[in-house]
mmCIF file of the C-alpha atoms, coordinates in Angstrom:
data_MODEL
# 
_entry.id   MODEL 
# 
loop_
_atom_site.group_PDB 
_atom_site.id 
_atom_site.type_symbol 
_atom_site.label_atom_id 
_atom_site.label_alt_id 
_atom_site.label_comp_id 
_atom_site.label_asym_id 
_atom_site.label_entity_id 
_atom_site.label_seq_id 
_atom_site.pdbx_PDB_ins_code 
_atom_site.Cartn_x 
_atom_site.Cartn_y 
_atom_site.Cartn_z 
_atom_site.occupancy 
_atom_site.B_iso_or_equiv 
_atom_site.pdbx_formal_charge 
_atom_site.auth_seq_id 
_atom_site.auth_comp_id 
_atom_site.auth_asym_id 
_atom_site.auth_atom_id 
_atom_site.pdbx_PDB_model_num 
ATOM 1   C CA . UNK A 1 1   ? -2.784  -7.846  8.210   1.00 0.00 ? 1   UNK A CA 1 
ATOM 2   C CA . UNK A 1 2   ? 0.212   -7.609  5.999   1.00 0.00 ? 2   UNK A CA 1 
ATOM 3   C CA . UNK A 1 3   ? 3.609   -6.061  7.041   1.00 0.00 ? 3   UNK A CA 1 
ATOM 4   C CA . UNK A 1 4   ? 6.802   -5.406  6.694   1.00 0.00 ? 4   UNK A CA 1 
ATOM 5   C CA . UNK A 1 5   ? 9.539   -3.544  8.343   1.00 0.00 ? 5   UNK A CA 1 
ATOM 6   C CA . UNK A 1 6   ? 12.508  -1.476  6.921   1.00 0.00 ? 6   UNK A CA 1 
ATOM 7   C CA . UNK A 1 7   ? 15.091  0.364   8.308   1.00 0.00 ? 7   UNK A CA 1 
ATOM 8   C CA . UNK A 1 8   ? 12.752  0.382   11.212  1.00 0.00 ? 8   UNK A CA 1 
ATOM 9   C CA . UNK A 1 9   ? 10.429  1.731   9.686   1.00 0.00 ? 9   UNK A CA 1 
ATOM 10  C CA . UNK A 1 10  ? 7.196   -0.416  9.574   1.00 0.00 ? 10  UNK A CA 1 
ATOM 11  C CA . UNK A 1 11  ? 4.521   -0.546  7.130   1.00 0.00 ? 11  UNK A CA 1 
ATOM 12  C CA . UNK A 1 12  ? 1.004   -2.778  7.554   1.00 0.00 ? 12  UNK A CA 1 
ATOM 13  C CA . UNK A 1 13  ? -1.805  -2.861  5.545   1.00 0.00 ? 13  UNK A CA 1 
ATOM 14  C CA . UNK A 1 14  ? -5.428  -4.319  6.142   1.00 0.00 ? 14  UNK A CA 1 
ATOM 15  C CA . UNK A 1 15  ? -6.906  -4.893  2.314   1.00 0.00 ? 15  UNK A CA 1 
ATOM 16  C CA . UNK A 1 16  ? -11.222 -5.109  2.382   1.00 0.00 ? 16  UNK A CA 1 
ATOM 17  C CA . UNK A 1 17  ? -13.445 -5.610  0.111   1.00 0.00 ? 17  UNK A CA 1 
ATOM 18  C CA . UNK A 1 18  ? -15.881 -2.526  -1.349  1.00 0.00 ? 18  UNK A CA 1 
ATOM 19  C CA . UNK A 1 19  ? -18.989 -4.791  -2.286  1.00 0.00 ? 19  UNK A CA 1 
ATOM 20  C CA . UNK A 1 20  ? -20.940 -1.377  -2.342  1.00 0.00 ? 20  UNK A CA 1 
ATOM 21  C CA . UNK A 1 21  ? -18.441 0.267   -5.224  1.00 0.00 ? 21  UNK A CA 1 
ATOM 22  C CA . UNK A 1 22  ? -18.256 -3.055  -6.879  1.00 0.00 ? 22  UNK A CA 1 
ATOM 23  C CA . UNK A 1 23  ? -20.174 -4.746  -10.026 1.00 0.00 ? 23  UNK A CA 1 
ATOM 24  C CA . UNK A 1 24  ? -19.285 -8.248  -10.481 1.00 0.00 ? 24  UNK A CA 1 
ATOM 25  C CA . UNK A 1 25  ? -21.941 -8.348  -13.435 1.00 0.00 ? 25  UNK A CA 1 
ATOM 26  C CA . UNK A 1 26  ? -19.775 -5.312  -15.266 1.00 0.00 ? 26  UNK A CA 1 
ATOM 27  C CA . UNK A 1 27  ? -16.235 -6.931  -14.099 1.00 0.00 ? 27  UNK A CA 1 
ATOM 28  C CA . UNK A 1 28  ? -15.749 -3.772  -11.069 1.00 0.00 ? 28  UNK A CA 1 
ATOM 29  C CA . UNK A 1 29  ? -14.281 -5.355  -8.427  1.00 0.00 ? 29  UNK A CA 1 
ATOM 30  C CA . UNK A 1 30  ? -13.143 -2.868  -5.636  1.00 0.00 ? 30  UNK A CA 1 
ATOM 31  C CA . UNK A 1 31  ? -10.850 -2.971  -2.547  1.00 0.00 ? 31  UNK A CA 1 
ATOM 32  C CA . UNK A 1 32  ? -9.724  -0.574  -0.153  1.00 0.00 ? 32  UNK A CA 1 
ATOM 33  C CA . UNK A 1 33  ? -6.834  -0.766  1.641   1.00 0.00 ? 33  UNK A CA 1 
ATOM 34  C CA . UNK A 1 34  ? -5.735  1.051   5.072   1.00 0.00 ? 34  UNK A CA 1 
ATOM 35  C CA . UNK A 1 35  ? -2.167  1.310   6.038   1.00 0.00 ? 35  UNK A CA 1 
ATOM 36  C CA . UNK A 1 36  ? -0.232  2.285   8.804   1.00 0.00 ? 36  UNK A CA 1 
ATOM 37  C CA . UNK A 1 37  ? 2.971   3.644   8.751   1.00 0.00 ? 37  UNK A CA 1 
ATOM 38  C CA . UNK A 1 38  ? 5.060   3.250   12.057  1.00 0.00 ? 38  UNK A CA 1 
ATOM 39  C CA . UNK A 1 39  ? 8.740   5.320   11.997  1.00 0.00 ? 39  UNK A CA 1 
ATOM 40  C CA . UNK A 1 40  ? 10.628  2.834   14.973  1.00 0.00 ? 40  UNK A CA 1 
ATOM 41  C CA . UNK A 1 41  ? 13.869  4.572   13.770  1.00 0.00 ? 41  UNK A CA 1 
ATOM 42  C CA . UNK A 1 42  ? 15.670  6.855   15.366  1.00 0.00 ? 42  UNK A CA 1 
ATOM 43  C CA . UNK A 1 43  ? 15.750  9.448   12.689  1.00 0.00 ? 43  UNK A CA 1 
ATOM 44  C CA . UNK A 1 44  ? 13.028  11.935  10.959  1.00 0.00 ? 44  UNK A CA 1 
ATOM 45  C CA . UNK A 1 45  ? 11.829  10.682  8.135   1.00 0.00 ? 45  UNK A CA 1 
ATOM 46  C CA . UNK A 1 46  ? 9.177   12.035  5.560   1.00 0.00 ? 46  UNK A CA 1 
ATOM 47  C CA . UNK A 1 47  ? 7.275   10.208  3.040   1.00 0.00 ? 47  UNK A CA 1 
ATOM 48  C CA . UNK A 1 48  ? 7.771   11.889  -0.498  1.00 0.00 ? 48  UNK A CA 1 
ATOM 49  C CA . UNK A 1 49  ? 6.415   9.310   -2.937  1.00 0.00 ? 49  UNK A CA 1 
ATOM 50  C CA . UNK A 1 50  ? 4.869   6.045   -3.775  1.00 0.00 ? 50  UNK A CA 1 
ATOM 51  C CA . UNK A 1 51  ? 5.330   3.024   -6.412  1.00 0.00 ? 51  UNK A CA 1 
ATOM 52  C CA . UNK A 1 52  ? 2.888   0.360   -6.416  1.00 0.00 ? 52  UNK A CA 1 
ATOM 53  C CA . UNK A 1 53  ? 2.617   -2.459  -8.887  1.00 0.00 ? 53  UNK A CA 1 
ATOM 54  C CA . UNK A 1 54  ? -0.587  -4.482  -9.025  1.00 0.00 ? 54  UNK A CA 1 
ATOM 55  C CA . UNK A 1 55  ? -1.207  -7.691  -10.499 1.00 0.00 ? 55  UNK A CA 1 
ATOM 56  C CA . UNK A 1 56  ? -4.748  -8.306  -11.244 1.00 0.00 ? 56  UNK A CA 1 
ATOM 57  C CA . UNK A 1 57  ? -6.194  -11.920 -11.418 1.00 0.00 ? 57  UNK A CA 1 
ATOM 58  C CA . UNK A 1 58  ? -5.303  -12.548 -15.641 1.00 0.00 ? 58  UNK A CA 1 
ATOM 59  C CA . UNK A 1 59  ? -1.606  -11.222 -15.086 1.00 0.00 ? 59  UNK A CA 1 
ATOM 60  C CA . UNK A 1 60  ? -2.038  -7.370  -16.297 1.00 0.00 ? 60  UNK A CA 1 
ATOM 61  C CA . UNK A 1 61  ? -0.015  -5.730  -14.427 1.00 0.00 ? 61  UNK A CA 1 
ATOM 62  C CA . UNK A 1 62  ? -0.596  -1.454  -13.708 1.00 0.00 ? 62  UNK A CA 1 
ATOM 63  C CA . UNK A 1 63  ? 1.983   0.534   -12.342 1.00 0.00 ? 63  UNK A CA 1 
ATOM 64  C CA . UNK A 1 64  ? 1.254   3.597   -10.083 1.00 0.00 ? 64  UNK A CA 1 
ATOM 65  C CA . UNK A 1 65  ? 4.025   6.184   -9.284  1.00 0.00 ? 65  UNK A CA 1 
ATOM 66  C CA . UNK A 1 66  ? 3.103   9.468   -7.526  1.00 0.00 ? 66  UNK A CA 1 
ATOM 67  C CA . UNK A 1 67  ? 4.104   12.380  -4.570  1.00 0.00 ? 67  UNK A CA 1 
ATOM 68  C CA . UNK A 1 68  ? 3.205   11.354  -1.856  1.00 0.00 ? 68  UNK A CA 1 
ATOM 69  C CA . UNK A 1 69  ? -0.359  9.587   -0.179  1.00 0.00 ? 69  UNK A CA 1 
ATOM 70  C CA . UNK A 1 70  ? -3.407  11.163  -0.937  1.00 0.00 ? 70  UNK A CA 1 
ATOM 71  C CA . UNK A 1 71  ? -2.303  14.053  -1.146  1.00 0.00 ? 71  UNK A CA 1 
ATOM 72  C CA . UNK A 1 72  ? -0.029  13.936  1.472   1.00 0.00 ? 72  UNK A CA 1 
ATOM 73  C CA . UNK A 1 73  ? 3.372   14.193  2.065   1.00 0.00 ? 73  UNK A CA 1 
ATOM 74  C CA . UNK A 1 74  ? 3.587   13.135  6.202   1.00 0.00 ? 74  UNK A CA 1 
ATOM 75  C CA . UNK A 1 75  ? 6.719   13.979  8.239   1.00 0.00 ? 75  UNK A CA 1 
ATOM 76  C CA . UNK A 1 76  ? 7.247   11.038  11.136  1.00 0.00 ? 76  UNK A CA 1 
ATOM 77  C CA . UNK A 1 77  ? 9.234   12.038  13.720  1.00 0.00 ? 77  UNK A CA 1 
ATOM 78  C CA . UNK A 1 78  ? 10.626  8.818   15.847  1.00 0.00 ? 78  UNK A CA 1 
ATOM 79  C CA . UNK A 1 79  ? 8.059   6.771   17.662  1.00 0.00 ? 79  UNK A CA 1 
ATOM 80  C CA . UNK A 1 80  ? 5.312   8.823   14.952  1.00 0.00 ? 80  UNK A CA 1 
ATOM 81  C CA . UNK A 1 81  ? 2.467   6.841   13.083  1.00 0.00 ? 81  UNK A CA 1 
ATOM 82  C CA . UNK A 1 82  ? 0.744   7.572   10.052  1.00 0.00 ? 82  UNK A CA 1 
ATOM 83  C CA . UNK A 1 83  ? -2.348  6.242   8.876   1.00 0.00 ? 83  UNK A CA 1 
ATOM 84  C CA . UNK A 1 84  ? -4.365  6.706   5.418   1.00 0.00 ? 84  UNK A CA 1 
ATOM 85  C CA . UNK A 1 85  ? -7.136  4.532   3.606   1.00 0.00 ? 85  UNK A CA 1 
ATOM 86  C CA . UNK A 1 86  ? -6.924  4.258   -0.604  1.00 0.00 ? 86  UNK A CA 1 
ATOM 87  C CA . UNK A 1 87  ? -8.495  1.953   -2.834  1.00 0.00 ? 87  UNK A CA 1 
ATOM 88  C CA . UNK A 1 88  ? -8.006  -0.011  -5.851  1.00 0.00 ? 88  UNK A CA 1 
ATOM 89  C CA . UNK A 1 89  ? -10.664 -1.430  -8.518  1.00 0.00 ? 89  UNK A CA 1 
ATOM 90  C CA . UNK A 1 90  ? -9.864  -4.112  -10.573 1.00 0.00 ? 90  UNK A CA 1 
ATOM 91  C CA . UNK A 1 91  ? -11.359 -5.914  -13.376 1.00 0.00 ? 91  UNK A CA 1 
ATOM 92  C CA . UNK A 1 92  ? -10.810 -9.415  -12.051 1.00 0.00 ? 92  UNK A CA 1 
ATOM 93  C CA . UNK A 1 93  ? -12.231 -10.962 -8.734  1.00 0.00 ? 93  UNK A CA 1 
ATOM 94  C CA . UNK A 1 94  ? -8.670  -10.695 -7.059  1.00 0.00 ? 94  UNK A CA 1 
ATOM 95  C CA . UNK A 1 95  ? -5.474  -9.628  -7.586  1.00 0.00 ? 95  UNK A CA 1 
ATOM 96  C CA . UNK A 1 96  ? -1.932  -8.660  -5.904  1.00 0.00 ? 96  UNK A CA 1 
ATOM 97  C CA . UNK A 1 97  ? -0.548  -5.338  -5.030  1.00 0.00 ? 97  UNK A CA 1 
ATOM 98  C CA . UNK A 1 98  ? 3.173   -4.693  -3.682  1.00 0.00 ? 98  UNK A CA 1 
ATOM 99  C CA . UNK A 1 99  ? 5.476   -1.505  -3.756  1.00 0.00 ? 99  UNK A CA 1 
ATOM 100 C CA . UNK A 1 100 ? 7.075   1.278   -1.781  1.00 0.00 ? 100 UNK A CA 1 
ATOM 101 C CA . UNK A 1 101 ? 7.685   4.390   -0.424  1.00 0.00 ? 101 UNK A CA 1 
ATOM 102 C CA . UNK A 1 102 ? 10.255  6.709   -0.956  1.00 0.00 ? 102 UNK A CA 1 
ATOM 103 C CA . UNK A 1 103 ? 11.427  8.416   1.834   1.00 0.00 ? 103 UNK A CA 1 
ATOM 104 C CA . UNK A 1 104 ? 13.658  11.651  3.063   1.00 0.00 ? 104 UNK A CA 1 
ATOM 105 C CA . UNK A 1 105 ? 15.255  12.175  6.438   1.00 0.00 ? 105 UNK A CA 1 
ATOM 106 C CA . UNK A 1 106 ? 17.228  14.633  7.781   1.00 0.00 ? 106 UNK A CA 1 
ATOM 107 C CA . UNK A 1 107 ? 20.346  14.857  5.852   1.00 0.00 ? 107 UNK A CA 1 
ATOM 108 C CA . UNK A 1 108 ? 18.334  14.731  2.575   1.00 0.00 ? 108 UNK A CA 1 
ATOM 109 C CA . UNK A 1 109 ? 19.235  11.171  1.951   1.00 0.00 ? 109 UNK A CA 1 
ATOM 110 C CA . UNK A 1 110 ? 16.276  9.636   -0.044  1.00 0.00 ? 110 UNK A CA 1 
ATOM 111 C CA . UNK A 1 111 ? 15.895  5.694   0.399   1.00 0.00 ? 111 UNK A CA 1 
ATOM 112 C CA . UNK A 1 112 ? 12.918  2.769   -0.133  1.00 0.00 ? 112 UNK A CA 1 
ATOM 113 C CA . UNK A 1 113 ? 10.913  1.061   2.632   1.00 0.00 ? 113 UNK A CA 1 
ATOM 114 C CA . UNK A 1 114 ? 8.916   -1.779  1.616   1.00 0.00 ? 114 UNK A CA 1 
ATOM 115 C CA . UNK A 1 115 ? 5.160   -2.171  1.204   1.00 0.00 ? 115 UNK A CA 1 
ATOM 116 C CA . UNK A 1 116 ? 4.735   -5.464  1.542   1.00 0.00 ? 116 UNK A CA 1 
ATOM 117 C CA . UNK A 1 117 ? 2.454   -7.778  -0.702  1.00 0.00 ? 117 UNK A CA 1 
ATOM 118 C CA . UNK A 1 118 ? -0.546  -7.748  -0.394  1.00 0.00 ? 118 UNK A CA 1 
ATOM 119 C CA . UNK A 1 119 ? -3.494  -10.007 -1.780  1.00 0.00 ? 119 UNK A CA 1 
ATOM 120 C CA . UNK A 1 120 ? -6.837  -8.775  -3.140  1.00 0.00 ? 120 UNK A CA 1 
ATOM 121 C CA . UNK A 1 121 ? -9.548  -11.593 -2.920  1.00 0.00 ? 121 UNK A CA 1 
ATOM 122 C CA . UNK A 1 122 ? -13.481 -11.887 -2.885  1.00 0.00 ? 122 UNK A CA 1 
ATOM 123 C CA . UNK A 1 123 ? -14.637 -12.532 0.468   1.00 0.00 ? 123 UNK A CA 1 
ATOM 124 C CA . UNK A 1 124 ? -14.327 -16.054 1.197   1.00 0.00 ? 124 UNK A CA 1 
ATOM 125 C CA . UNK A 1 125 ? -11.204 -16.875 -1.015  1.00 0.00 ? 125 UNK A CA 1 
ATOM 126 C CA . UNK A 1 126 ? -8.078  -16.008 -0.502  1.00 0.00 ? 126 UNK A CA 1 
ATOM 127 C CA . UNK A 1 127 ? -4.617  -16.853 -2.228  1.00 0.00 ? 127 UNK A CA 1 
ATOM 128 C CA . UNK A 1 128 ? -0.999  -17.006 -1.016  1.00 0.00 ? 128 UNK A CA 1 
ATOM 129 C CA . UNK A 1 129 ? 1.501   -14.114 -1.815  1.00 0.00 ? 129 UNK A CA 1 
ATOM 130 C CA . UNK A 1 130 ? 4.702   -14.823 -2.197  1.00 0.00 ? 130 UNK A CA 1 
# 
């Protein structure tokens, strides 16, 4: 489990391995990722878009900016959780995802809370983020 908390606001992800969606022999390598998203603040916040940039295993790197979480733009009121499950496919065996999410509260103040990084591995290996 990776995580990382800003402005109270706490964000964890669990990466896993999709051997079904994968083909190693045609360079498909697919993960899924669940995170949580855990408002410990004091204030209504809600989620209004993502940025994530992903680093596969030879150095290309893919941006990804968007509204929202599949399809979803969730309002966390204090002591509120959200939870959603994406995935990524790469064309390496493992790779390195990071970003954030831009949020709104109340006042209509927009600010970023960190996604922390994140490592994408085959089963059995695993690498350090930094």
């Amino acid at each position: 489990m990776y995580r990382a908390i800003t402005r109270n606001i706490e964000v964890q992800v669990r990466p896993f391995y999709l051997e079904d969606r994968s083909d190693p022999s045609e360079n498909r390598y697919v993960w899924g990722y669940q995170v949580t998203i855990d408002n410990q603040s004091d204030e209504f916040v809600q989620l209004m878009s993502r940025y994530w940039h992903i680093t596969d295993g030879t150095g290309r790197v893919e941006e990804v900016r968007g509204a929202g979480v599949v399809g979803d733009q969730p309002e966390l009121n204090p002591g509120d959780s959200y939870q959603y499950t994406s995935g990524c496919p790469l064309s390496t065996p493992s790779g390195i995802m990071v970003g954030h999410y831009t949020m709104r509260n109340k006042r209509g103040e927009t600010f970023d809370i960190a996604i922390p990084a994140f490592s994408l591995d085959l089963p059995g290996t695993r690498r350090t983020v930094n």
